[in-house]
C-alpha positions in Angstrom: -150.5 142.2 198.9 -152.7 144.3 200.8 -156.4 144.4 200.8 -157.2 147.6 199.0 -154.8 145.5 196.1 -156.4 144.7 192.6 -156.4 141.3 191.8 -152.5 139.9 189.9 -154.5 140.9 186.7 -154.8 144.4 187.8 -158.9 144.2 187.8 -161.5 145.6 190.1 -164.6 145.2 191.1 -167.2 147.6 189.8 -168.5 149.3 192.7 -172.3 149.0 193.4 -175.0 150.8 191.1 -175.5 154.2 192.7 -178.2 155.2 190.2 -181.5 153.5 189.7 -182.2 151.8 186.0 -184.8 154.0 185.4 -182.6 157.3 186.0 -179.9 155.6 183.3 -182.4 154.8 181.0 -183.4 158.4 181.2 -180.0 159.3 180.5 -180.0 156.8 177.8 -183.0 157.9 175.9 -181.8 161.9 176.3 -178.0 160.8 174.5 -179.9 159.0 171.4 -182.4 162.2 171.6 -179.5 164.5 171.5 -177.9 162.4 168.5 -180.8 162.3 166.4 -182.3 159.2 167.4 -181.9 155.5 166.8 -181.5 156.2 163.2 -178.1 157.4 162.9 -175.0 156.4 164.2 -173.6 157.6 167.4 -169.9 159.3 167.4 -167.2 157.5 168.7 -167.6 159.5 172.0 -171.2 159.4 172.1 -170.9 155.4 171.5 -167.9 154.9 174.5 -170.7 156.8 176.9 -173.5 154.7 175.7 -171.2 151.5 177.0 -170.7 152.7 179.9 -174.7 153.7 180.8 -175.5 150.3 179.3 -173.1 148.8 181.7 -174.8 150.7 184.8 -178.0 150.2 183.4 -177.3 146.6 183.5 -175.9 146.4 187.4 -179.0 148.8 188.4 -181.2 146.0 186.8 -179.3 143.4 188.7 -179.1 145.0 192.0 -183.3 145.6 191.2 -183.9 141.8 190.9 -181.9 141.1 193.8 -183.2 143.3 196.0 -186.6 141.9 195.5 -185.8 138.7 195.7 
């Protein structure tokens, strides 16, 4: 298997945060704005990119601590 392989269960690494947190929590707080706010539910689109910025937002956080540490 070659280096540039996936793993035998056909996973891959997330690549490293590329945005801060802060600039994903923007984009956070503007998707909830533009759905009416904490209130009401998000779509199922809506809800499938909220994962995904939670998940950046997490590795930005991560990558933060690290970095200062």
């Amino acid at each position: 298997m070659s280096a540039s392989s996936s793993d035998s269960s056909g996973t891959t690494e997330a690549p490293a945060p590329v945005r801060s947190a802060s600039v994903v929590n923007t984009e956070i707080r503007a998707l909830w704005a533009r759905a009416g706010g904490a209130g009401r539910a998000l779509s199922s689109a809506e809800q499938e990119r909220y994962q995904r910025l939670l998940v950046e937002w997490a590795a930005a956080v991560r990558a933060d601590v690290v970095e200062a540490a």
